[in-house]
C-alpha positions in Angstrom: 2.5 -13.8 -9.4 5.5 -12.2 -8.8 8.6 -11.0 -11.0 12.3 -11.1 -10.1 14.2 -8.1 -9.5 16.9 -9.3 -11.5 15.1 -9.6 -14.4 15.8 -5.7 -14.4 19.1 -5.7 -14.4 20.0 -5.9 -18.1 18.4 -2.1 -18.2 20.2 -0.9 -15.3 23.6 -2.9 -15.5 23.8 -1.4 -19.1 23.9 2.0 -17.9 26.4 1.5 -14.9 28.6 -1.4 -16.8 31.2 -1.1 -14.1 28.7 -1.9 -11.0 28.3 -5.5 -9.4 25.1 -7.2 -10.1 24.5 -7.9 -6.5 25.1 -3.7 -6.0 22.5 -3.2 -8.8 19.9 -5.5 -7.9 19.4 -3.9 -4.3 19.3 -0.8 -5.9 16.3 -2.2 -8.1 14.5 -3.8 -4.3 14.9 -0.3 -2.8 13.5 2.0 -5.7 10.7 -0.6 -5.7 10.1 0.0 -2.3 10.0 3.5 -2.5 7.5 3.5 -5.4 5.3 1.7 -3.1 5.8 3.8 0.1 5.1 7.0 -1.8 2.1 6.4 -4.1 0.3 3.5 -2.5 0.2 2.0 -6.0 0.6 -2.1 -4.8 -3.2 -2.5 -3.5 -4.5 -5.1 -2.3 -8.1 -6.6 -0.2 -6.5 -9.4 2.3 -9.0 -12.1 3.1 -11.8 -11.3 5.1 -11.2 -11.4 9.4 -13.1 -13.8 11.7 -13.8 -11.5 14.2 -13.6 -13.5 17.6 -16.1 -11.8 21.1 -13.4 -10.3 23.6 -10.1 -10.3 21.5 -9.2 -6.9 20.3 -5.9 -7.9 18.6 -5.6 -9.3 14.6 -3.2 -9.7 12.6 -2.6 -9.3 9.3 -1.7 -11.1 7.0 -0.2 -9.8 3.9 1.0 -11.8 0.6 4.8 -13.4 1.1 7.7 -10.6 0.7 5.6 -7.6 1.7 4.3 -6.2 4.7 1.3 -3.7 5.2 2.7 -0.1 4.7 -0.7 1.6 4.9 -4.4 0.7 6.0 -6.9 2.0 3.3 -10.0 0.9 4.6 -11.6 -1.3 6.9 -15.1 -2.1 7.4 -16.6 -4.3 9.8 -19.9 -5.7 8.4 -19.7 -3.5 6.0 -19.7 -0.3 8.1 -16.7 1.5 7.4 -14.3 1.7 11.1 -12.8 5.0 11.4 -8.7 5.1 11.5 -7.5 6.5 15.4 -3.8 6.9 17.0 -3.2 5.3 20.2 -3.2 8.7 21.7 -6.5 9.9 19.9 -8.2 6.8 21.6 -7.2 7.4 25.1 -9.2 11.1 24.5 -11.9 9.4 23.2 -12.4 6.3 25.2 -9.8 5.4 28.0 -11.0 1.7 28.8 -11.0 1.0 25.1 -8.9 -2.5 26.3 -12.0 -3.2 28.4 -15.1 -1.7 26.5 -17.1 -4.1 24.4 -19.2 -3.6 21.4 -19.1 -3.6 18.1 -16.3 -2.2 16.6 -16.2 1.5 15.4 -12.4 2.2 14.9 -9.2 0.6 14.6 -5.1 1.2 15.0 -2.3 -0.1 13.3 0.0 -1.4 15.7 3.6 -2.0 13.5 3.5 -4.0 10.5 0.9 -6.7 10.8 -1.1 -5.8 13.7 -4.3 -4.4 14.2 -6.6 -3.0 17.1 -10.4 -3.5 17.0 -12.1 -0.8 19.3 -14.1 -1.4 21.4 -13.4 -4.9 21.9 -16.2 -7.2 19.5 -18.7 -8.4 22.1 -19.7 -11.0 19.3 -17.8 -13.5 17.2 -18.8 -13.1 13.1 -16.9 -15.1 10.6 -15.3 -12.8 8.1 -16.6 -10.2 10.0 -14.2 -7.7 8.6 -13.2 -6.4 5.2 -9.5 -4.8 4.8 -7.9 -3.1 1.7 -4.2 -2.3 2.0 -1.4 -0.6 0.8 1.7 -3.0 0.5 5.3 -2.6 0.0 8.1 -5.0 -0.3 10.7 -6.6 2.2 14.1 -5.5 2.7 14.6 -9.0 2.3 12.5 -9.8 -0.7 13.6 -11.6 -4.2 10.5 -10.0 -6.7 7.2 -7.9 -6.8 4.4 -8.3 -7.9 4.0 -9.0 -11.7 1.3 -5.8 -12.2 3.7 -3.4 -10.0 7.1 -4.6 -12.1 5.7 -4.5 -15.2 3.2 -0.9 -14.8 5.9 0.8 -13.0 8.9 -0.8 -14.8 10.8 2.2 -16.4 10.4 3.9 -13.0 11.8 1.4 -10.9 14.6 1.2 -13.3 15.3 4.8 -13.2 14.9 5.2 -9.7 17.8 2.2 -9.6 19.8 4.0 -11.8 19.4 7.1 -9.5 20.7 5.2 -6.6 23.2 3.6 -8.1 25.3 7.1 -10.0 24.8 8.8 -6.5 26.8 6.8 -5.0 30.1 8.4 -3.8 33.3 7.3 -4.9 32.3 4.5 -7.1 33.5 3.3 -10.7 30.0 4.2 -11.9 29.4 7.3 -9.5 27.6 9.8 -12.1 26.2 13.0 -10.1 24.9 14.8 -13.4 22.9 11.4 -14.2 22.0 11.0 -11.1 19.9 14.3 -11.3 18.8 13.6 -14.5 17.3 9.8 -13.4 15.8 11.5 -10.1 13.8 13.3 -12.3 12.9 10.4 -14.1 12.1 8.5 -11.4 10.0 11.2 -9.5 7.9 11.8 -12.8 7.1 8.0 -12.3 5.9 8.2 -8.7 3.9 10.9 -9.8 2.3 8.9 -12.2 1.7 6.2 -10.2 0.4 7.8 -7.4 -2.8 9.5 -9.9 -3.3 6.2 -10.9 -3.4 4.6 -7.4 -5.5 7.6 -6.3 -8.0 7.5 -9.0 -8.2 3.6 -8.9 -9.2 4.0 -5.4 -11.7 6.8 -5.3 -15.4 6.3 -5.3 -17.4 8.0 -8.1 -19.9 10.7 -5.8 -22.9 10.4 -6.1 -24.6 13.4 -8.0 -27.6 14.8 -6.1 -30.3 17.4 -8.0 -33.0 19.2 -6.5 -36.0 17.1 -5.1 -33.0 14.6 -4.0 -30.5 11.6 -5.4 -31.7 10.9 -9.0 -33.8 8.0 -9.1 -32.2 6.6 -12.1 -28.8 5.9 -10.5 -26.7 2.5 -11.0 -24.2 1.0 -9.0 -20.4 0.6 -10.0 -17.6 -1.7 -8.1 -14.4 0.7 -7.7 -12.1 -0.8 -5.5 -13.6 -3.8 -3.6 -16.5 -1.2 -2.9 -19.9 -0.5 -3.9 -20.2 3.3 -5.0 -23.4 5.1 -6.8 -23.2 7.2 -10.1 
């Protein structure tokens, strides 16, 4: 589900009265955007990956109006694959295109592409898990309903924000605009302990004589952690 950016624009349009609607409701996409960019808030597990003997490449393939800003985690039969550069993997293993295996460590390659390394030497349907951190278009319409309606006063100050910096307008406003970047940073911080701590695994607590036998398991994030 998704909700339209220009069902924000009531709260924002009623603090710059003199600014088009059209003006406004990019302002709205972009502070949306940079919510997501900076806190990792808009989660998300894509479906599993059939992994397929001697191709390295996947791509991804995130919900409609967002692409993948950040990998989380990736895990390849449930072994978690260790993030590399391009440049890391050339240090570590410089036939990586050639070398077969199974799969230790990925790269991002742009927006919705992604490297397996070494190349799978077998094929294993849904072979691979992936949580990711999304963001939406420069193109997009709406969010997602969770994202719009958790992070609402945020994106509208951050609109706000955008909107009374700009120079030279009817509805330029430099004193509000400090006041609403506040406003809008005090969101993001928000957002990002919340992403953080929605993501984190509980540790597990170890005593002397070893892990405590009594432990039970808890789902946090699409994973399997002990307490």
């Amino acid at each position: 589900m998704a909700i339209k950016y220009e069902t924000l624009l009531p709260d924002v349009i009623s603090m710059v009265p003199a600014c088009p609607e059209v003006i406004a409701e990019r302002a709205i996409r972009s502070a949306a955007i940079e919510l997501c960019e900076k806190t990792d808030v808009y989660q998300q597990q894509l479906d599993p990956i059939t992994v397929v003997a001697g191709i390295y490449e996947y791509d991804l393939e995130p919900p409609t109006g967002t692409v993948v800003h950040r990998i989380v985690w990736m895990t390849h039969e449930g072994k978690t694959l260790e993030p590399v550069s391009s440049g890391l993997l050339e240090q570590r293993k410089e036939n990586w295109r050639n070398d077969t295996g199974t799969p230790e460590y990925f790269i991002k390659q742009g927006l919705s592409i992604v490297n397996l390394v070494p190349v799978p030497s077998a094929t294993i349907s849904q072979g691979v898990e992936i949580r990711v951190a999304l963001k939406p278009t420069q193109t997009s319409t709406a969010c997602d309903d969770e994202i719009m309606t958790d992070y609402r006063d945020a994106i509208i100050n951050g609109a706000i924000f955008r909107l009374c910096r700009m120079p030279a307008k009817d509805w330029t406003d430099l004193g509000a605009a400090q006041i609403y970047s506040e406003l809008f940073n005090n969101g993001m911080v928000y957002a990002e302990r919340r992403a953080r701590q929605a993501d984190n695994p509980v540790v597990a607590k170890v005593r002397y004589g070893g892990l405590h036998s009594g432990r039970k398991t808890r789902k946090y994030a699409g994973r399997k952690s002990f307490i």
